[in-house]
LUMLUMSE-699245 format. One record per residue (C-alpha): residue in three letters; x, y negated, z. Coordinates in steps of 0.25 Angstrom, whole numbers, padded with zeros to 4 digits, always signed. Example, Ala and Ser with C-alpha at 12.3 -4.5 7.8 and 13.67 -1.06 7.14 Angstrom:
BEGIN
Ala+0049+0018+0031/Ser+0055+0004+0029/
***
This chain:
BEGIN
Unk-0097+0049+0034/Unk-0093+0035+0029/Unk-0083+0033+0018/Unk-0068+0027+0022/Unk-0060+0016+0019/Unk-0048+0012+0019/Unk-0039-0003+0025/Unk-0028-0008+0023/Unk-0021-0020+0030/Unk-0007-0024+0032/Unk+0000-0024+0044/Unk-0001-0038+0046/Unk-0013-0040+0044/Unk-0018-0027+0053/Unk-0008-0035+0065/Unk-0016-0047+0064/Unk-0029-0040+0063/Unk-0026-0033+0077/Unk-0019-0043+0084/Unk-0030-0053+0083/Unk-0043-0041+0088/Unk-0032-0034+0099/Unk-0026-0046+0105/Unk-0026-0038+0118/Unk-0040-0044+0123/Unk-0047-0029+0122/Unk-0055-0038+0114/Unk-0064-0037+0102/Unk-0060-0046+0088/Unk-0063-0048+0076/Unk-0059-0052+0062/Unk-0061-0049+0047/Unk-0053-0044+0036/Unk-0054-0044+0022/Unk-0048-0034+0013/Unk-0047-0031-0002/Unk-0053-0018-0005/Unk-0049-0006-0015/Unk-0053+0007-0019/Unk-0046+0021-0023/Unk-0051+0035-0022/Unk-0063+0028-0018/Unk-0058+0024-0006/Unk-0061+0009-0001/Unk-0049+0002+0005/Unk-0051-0012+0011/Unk-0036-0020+0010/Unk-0035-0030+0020/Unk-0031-0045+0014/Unk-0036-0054+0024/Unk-0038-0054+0041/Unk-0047-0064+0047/Unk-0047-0064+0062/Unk-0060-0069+0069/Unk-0056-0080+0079/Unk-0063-0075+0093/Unk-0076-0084+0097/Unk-0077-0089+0083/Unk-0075-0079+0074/Unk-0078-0068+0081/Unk-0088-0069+0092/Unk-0099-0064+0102/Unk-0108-0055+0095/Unk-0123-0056+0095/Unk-0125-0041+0096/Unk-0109-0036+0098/Unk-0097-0041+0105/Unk-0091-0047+0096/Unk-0093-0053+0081/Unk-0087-0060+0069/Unk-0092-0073+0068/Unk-0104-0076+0056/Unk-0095-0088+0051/Unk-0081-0079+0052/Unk-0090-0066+0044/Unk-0095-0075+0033/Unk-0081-0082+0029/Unk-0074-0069+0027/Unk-0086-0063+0021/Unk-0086-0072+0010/Unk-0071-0072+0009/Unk-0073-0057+0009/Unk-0084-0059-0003/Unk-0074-0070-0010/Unk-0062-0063-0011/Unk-0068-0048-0012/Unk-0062-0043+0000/Unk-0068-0032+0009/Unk-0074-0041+0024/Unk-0069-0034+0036/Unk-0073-0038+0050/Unk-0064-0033+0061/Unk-0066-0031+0076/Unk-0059-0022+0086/Unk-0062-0013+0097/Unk-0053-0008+0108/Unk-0051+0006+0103/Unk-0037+0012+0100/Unk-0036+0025+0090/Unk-0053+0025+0087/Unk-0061+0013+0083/Unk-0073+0012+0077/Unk-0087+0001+0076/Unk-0096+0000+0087/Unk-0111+0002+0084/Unk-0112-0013+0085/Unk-0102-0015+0074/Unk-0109-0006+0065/Unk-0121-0013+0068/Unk-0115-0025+0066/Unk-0108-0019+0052/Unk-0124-0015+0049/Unk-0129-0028+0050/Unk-0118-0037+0045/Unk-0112-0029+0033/Unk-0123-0028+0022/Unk-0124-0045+0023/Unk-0110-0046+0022/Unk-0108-0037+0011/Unk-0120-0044+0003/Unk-0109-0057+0005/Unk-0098-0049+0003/Unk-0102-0045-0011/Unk-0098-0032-0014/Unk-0085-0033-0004/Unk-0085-0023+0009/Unk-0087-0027+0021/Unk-0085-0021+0034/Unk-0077-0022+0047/Unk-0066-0015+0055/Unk-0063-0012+0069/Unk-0050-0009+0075/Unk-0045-0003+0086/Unk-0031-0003+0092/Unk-0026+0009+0082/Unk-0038+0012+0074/Unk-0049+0006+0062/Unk-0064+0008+0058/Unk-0071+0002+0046/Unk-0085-0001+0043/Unk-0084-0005+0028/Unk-0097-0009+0020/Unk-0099-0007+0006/Unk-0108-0013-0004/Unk-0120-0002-0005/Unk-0120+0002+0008/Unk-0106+0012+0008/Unk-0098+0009+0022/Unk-0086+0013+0024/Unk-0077+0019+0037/Unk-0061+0019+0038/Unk-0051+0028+0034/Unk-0039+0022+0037/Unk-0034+0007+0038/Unk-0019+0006+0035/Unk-0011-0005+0041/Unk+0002-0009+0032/Unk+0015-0014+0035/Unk+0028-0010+0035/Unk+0023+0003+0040/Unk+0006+0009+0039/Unk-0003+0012+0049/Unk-0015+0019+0047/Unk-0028+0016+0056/Unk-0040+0025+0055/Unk-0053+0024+0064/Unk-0048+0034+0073/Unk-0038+0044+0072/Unk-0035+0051+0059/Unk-0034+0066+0060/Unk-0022+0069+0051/Unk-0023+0082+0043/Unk-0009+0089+0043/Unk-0007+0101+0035/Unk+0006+0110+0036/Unk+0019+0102+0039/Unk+0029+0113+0036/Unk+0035+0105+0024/Unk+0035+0092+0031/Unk+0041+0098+0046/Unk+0050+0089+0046/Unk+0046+0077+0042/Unk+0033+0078+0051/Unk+0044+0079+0063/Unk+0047+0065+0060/Unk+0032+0060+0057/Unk+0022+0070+0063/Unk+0012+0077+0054/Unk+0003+0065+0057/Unk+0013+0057+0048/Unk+0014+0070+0038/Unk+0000+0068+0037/Unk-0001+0053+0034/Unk+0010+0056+0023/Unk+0002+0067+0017/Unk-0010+0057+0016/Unk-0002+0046+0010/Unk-0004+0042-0005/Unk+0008+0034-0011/Unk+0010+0028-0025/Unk+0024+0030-0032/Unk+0026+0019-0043/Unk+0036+0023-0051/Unk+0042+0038-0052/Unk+0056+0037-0056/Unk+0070+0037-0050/Unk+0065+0030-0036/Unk+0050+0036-0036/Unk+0052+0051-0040/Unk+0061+0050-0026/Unk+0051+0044-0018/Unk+0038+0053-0024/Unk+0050+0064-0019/Unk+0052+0058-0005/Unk+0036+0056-0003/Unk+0032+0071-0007/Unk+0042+0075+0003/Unk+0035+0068+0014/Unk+0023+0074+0009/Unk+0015+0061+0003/Unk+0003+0067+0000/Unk+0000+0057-0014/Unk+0005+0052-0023/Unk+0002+0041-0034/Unk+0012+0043-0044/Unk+0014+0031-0054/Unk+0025+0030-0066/Unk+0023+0032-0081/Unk+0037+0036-0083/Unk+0042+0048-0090/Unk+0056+0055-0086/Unk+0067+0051-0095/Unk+0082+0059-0092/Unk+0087+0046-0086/Unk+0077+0048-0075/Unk+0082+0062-0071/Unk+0092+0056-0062/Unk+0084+0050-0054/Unk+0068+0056-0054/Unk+0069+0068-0044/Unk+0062+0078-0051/Unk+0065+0075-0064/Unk+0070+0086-0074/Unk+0074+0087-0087/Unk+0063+0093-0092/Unk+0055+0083-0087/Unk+0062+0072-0097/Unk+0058+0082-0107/Unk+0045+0084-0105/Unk+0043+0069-0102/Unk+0037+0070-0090/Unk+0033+0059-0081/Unk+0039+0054-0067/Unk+0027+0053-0061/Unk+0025+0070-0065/Unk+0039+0071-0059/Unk+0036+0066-0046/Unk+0024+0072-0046/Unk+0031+0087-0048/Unk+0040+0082-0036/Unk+0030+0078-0027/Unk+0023+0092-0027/Unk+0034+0100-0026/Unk+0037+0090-0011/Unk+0021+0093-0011/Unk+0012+0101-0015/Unk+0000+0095-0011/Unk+0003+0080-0013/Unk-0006+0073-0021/Unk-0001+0064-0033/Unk-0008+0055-0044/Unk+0002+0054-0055/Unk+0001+0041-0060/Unk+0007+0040-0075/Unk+0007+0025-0078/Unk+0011+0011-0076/Unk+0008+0007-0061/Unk+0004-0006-0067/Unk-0007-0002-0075/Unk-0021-0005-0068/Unk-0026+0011-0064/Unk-0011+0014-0059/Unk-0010+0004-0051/Unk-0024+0005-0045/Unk-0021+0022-0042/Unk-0011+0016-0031/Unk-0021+0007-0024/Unk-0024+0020-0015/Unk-0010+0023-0010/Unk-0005+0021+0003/Unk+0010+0018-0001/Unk+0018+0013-0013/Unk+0030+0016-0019/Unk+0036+0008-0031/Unk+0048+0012-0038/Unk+0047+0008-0051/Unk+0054-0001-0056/Unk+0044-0011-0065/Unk+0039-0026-0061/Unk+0025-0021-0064/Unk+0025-0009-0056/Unk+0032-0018-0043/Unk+0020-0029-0046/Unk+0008-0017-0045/Unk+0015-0010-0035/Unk+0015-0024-0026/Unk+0003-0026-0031/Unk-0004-0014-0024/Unk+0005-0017-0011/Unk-0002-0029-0009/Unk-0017-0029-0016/Unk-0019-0014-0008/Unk-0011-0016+0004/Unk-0003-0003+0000/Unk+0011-0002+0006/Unk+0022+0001-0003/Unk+0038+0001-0007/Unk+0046-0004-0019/Unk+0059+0004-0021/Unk+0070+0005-0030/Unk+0084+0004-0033/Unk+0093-0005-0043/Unk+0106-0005-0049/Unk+0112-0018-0055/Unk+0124-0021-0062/Unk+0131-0034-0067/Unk+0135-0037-0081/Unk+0146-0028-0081/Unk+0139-0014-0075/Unk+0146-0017-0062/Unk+0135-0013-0051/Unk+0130-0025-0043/Unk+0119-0019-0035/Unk+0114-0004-0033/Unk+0103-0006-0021/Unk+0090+0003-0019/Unk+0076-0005-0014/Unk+0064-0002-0005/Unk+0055-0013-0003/Unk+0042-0011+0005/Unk+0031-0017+0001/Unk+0017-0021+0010/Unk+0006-0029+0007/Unk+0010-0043+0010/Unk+0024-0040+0011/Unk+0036-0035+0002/Unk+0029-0041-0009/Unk+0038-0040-0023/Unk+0033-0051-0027/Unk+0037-0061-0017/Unk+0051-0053-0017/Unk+0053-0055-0031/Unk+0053-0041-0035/Unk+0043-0043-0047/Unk+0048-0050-0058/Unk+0037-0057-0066/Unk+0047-0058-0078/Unk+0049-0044-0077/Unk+0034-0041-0076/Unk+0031-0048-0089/Unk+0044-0040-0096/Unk+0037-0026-0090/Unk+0023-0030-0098/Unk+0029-0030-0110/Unk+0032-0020-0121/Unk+0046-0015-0123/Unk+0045-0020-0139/Unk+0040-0034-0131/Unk+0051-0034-0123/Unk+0062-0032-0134/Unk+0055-0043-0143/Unk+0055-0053-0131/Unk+0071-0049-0128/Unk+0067-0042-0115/Unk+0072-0029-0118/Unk+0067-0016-0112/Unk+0074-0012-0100/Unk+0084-0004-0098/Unk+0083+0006-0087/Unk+0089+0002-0072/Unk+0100+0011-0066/Unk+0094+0020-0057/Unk+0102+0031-0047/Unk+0092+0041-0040/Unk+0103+0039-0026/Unk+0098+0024-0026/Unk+0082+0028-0029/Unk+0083+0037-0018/Unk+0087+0026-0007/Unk+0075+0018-0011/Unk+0064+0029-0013/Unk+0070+0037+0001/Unk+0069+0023+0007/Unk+0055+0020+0002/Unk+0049+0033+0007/Unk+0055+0032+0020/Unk+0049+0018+0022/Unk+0035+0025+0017/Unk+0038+0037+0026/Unk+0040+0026+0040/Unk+0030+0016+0036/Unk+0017+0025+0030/Unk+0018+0035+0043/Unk+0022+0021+0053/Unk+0033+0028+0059/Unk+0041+0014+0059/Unk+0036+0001+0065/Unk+0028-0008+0056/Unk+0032-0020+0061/Unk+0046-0030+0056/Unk+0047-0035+0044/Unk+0046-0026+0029/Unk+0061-0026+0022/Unk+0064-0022+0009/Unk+0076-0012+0009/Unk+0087-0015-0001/Unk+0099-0005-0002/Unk+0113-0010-0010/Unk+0121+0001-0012/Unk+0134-0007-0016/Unk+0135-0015-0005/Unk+0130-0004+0004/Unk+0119-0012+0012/Unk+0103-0010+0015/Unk+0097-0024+0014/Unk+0083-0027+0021/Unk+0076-0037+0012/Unk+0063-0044+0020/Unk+0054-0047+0007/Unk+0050-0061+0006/Unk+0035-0065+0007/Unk+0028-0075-0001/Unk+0017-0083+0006/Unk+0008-0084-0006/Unk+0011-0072-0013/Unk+0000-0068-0023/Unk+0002-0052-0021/Unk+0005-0052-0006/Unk+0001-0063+0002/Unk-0013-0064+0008/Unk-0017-0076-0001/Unk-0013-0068-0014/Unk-0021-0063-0024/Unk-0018-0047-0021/Unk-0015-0046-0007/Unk-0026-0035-0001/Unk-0036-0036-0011/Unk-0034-0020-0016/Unk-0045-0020-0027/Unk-0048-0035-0029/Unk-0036-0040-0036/Unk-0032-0034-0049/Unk-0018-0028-0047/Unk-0006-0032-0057/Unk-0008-0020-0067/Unk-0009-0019-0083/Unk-0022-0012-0087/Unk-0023+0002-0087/
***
C-alpha cells in the first residue's frame, strides 16, 4: 500500500480549477498546479499557490497514445517554474466520475514514462498529477528516490471546508451517549469529523481557557496547547478552571486547560505547548492543524498566527475583547471581536490589526523598554461575560464551517460587538492587491515549508 498525502487549496482556487475541466461538455480538461509543500508527523502536504489552466487545442491536446494531453511546450514552462520557485508540479485532468475517481492504466503509464524526466528537472521538488471527479480526488505524487505517494484527503478552504477523498471515507464512530444531543443536530458523521480535528489554541487566558472548554465539549479530539503564562490571582476571574491553589502552586495555563479538556474528554489528545508561539519550533508544531484560534493578545503572536494562515493554507479565527476609556475613566467602548481569517483573505495585516511599532516595543526587554521611556504595559481590563461572547462565537463559527453545515459562498465579515451602544457590526476586511503575506504574488502565500515564518529562534 502506498503512502498518503495530503492538499490543500482554497476555495477560490478549487471553483476556478473545476469550472474550467466541467464546463458541462462531459468532456476531459486539463491544467496544472503548483503548490508549496510541507511536512508534520511525516506526513507530506502539498499547498496550492498557483493554478494554470491548459487552453484546449493548444495546451492541451490529442494525445499520441491517450485521449487527451498537456502540451510539451505548457509541461515544460511550469516545470521550470515549478523547479525555480520550489513548488510541487501538479498536472490536473478530469473524468466523469462522481463520489470515486481514480487514474486510468494510461495515466499511470503515462505518470511512468513522463515522471522520472521531470523530477531530474524538477530537482528535488515532487511531481505528480491529480484527477477529479465531480465530488472526489486521487493523487499520484512522485518522490525523489522513487517513494510515490496516494491521497488521503484534499481539503478545499473558504468560509466553510470541504474535505474530498478518492472515494468515500468510512468514518469510525464510536459511542455517542455523551454527544446525543449534539449528534442530533450534525449526525455522527459530523461527530466523527470533530473527534479527528486537530486545533491549535494560541494563547490560554481569559478568552482561550473558554474556548479549549467549548471545543472539548464538542468533542475535538486534539489539541495544541500554546501559552507560556503562569496563573496569577488576577487571572481567577476569568480562567475557567482556575483555582487558588493553582496561583500557589504556579501552575501554567496551558496545564489548566489541559485539566479542563479531559474532564469534557477523556480520550482527547493534547500537545501542551509551554512557550512563545513566536519562537521557531512552536510555530512550526502548528503547521499540522486543521483550525486556529488566536486569543492572545501580543503583535507577535497575531504576525505568526497570520502567518501560518497564509504560508500553510490553515483556516483560523482572531478573537478578543477591549475596554477603552478616555482621560477621565469614563468608558468610551466595551465591544467583543471575532474575526475569520483564510488564506488570502481576513488578512491582519492589510486591516491594520498588526502594529509594526508595537512589534518592535514586544522585541525588547522590559529594562530596554524603561531606558527608552516605553514603559512596560500595564495589564488591559478584561471581564470574563465579554471573553465569552467572542470565544462562544468563534467556536460556533468553527462548529458551521469545519463540519459545512452553512453555505461557503458570500463574502467573509469580521463580527464586531459594542456593548454600549448595543449594536453587532459586520466589518468586510480590506484586501490589499500586493499584500506580501496574502496575495498570490507575496512572498508567503502557499509556500508551507519554503518560506521561513516570522518566528525568533528557538
Amino acid at each position: 500500500m502506498k503512502e498518503k498525502c495530503r492538499l490543500r487549496i482554497t476555495q477560490e482556487d478549487f471553483d476556478t480549477l473545476f469550472q474550467h475541466l466541467f464546463p458541462g461538455d462531459r468532456d476531459e480538461h486539463g491544467a496544472v498546479l503548483l503548490a508549496g509543500t510541507s511536512r508534520a508527523d511525516d506526513i507530506l502536504t502539498l499547498h496550492v499557490r498557483e493554478v494554470h489552466l491548459a487552453h484546449e487545442g493548444v495546451d492541451y491536446v490529442n494525445g499520441s497514445i491517450g485521449y487527451r494531453a498537456l502540451a510539451p511546450t505548457f509541461i515544460h514552462r511550469l516545470i521550470t517554474r515549478a523547479r525555480d520557485e520550489q513548488l510541487a508540479y501538479l498536472a490536473v485532468h478530469n473524468h466523469d466520475s462522481d463520489q470515486e475517481v481514480g487514474f486510468s492504466h494510461i495515466d499511470i503509464a503515462s505518470h511512468e514514462r513522463g515522471y522520472p524526466a521531470l523530477l531530474q528537472i524538477a530537482r528535488g521538488v515532487p511531481v505528480g498529477a491529480l484527477v477529479l471527479g465531480h465530488r472526489s480526488i486521487q493523487a499520484d505524487i512522485w518522490l525523489p528516490g522513487g517513494v510515490r505517494l496516494n491521497l488521503d484527503v484534499a481539503v478545499v478552504v473558504g468560509n466553510t471546508i470541504h474535505r474530498l477523498s478518492p472515494s468515500p471515507r468510512r468514518k469510525l464512530v464510536g459511542t455517542v451517549a455523551t454527544y446525543d444531543r449534539q449528534v442530533r443536530m450534525f449526525g455522527k458523521s459530523g461527530q466523527a469529523e470533530l473527534a479527528n480535528c486537530r486545533v491549535g489554541i494560541i494563547g490560554l487566558g481569559g478568552v482561550g481557557s473558554l474556548v479549549a472548554e467549548y471545543l472539548a465539549r464538542l468533542g475535538v479530539g486534539e489539541f495544541y496547547l500554546v501559552d507560556d503564562d503562569r496563573v496569577e490571582e488576577s487571572n481567577l476571574s476569568r480562567i475557567v478552571g482556575a483555582s487558588y491553589s493553582d496561583v500557589l502552586d504556579l501552575n501554567t495555563k496551558v496545564s489548566i486547560a489541559q485539566r479542563n479538556i479531559f474532564l469534557a474528554n477523556e480520550r482527547a489528545r493534547i500537545h501542551p505547548l509551554i512557550d512563545d508561539v513566536a519562537k521557531g519550533s512552536i510555530a512550526k508544531a502548528l503547521t499540522s492543524c486543521d483550525y486556529l484560534f488566536l486569543a492572545a493578545d501580543s503583535m507577535r503572536a497575531r504576525l505568526v498566527f497570520n502567518a501560518l494562515v497564509q504560508q500553510y493554507l490553515i483556516p483560523g479565527v482572531q478573537l478578543g475583547s477591549k475596554i477603552r476609556c478616555d482621560s477621565t475613566g469614563k468608558l468610551v467602548d466595551v465591544m467583543s471581536a471575532n474575526r475569520p481569517v483564510r488564506p488570502g483573505r481576513g488578512c491582519l495585516w492589510c486591516n491594520q490589526l498588526i502594529d509594526p511599532n508595537q512589534l518592535a516595543i514586544e522585541a525588547k526587554t522590559d529594562d530596554e523598554r524603561k531606558a527608552q521611556a516605553y514603559g512596560v504595559e500595564e495589564p488591559n481590563p478584561s471581564v470574563i461575560s465579554l471573553n465569552a461572547i467572542a470565544a462562544a462565537h468563534a467556536v460556533n463559527d468553527f462548529l458551521l464551517d469545519y463540519l459545512g453545515l452553512r453555505s461557503g459562498g458570500g463574502t467573509l465579515y469580521y463580527e464586531h460587538f459594542h456593548f454600549l451602544t448595543a449594536k453587532r457590526n459586520l466589518v468586510q476586511p480590506r484586501k490589499e492587491a500586493d499584500c506580501s503575506e496574502c496575495s498570490r504574488g507575496g512572498k508567503r502565500f502557499g509556500r508551507g515549508d519554503s518560506t521561513e515564518l516570522p518566528c525568533i529562534e528557538g
